[in-house]
N, C-alpha and C positions, 0 to 999 in steps of 0.2 A: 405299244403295250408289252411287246417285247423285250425291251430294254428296260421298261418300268417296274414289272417284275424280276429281272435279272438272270434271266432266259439264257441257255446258252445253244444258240443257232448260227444257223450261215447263213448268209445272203448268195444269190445267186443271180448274175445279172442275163437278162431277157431284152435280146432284140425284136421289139413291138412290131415293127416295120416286116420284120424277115421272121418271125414267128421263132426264131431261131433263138437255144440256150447259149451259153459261153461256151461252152467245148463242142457247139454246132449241132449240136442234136436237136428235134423237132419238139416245140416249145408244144406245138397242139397235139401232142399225144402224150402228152402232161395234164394241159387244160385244154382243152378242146373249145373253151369258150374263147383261147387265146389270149386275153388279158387278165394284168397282176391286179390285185396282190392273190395269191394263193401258200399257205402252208401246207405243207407233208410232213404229217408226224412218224416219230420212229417207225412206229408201224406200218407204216406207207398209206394211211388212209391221207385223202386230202382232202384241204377243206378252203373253199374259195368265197370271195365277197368280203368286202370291209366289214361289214357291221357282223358277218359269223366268225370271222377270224378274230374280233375283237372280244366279241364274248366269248368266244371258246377259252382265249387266256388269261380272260378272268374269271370263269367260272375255276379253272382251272389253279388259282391263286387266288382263295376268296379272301383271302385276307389283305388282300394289295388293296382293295378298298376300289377299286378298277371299276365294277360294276353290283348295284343290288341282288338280294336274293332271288334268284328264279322266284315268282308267281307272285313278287311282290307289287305295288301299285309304282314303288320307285324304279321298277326295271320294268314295268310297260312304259314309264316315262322314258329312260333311258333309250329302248327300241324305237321311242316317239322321234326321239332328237337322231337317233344314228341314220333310220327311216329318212329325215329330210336333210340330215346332210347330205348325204347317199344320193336320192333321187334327185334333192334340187337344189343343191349345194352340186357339188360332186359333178353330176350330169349334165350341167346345166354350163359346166365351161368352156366343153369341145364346141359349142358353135361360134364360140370368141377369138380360135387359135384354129381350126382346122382348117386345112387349105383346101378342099373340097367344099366348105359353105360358101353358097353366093354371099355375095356381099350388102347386098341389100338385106338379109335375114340378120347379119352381126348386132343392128341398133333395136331387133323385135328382142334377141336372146339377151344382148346387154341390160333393154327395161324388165326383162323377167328377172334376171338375176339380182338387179339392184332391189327391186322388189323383196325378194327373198332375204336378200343381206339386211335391209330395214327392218324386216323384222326380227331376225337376228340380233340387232342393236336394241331393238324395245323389250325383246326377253332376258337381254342381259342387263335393263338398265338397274344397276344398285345391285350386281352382282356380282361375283370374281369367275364362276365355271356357270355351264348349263343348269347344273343340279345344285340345291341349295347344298348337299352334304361335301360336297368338294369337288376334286380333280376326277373325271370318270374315265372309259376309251372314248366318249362321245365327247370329250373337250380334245384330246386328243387326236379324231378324225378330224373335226370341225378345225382344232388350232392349225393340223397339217392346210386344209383348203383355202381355210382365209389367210394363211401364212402364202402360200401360191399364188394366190391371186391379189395379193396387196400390191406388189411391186411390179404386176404385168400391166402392159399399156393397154389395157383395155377398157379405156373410158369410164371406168368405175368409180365412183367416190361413196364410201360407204364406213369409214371410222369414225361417226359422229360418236359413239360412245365408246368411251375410255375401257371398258371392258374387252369389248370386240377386240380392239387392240393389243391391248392385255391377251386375252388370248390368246392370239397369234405370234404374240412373243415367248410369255410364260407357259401354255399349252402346248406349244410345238419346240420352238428352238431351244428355249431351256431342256425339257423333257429327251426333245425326241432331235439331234442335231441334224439339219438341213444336209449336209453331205452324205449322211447315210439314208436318204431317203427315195423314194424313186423318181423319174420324170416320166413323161407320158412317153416320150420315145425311150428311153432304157427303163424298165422296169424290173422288178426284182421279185425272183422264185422261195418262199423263204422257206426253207427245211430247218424243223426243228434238232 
């Protein structure tokens, strides 16, 4: 969203593992919750969570077209979709990749997820973004996830529809390029 708007910020990269920033200072007394993505604005206020950092910068550029008018019915849709990225998009991958799940729970988390991507695919069908009005942060959260999780071996097939797809290329790596973006083991502090 960042970039979309044409924001001028730093990235600052975060070791997940060792809580630790790049010049080794204590990542959790930044964020206490410990993981990215978080911005700090000039001010020093910080604000953490994808889906507030996402609307923050477009509230914050309404004219980028990023997201609808606060208390509109199209931006409770909007919170609808960033909400289940978030919670079951998003959340729903570490039990696929984490080396502390038993392994017998990988094929309960893999039927949940595919689940979720399915319907994913039925909201998009005859669609190009989430929202019928265009490109939002929520295609952009969503293009980052299924942009992740397409190419990991994690038993998943879930691009029956040509949008989802679409997505995940035109929503993320067009938009937003895969190299500046974070992984789960390096993460990124963003200061505006």
């Amino acid at each position: 969203a960042l970039r979309e708007v044409g924001a001028d910020f730093d990235l600052i990269s975060v070791d997940l593992r060792e809580k630790k920033l790049a010049d080794g200072s204590d990542f959790l007394a930044v964020n206490p919750k410990g993981y990215v993505p978080m911005l700090e604005r000039d001010d020093g206020k910080k604000i953490a969570e994808c889906a507030a950092i996402l609307q923050y910068v477009a509230d914050q550029n309404p004219g980028s077209g990023l997201a609808p008018a606060a208390g509109t019915d199209e931006r409770y849709e909007l919170q609808e979709w960033l909400s289940f990225v978030g919670g079951e998009l998003h959340k729903g991958l570490p039990p696929l990749f984490m080396p502390y799940i038993p392994e017998e729970m990988r094929p309960v988390a893999r039927a949940r997820l595919t689940v979720r991507m399915n319907f994913l695919n039925q909201a998009l069908a005859g669609k190009e973004w989430l929202m019928n009005d265009g490109f939002t942060v929520a295609d952009a959260y969503c293009g980052g996830i299924v942009r992740d999780v397409a190419p990991a071996d994690y038993g998943l097939t879930f691009f029956s529809n040509h949008s989802l797809h679409n997505l995940s290329l035109a929503g993320s790596n067009r938009r937003i390029p895969r190299q500046k973006y974070h992984t789960y083991r390096i993460g990124s502090l963003v200061r505006e």
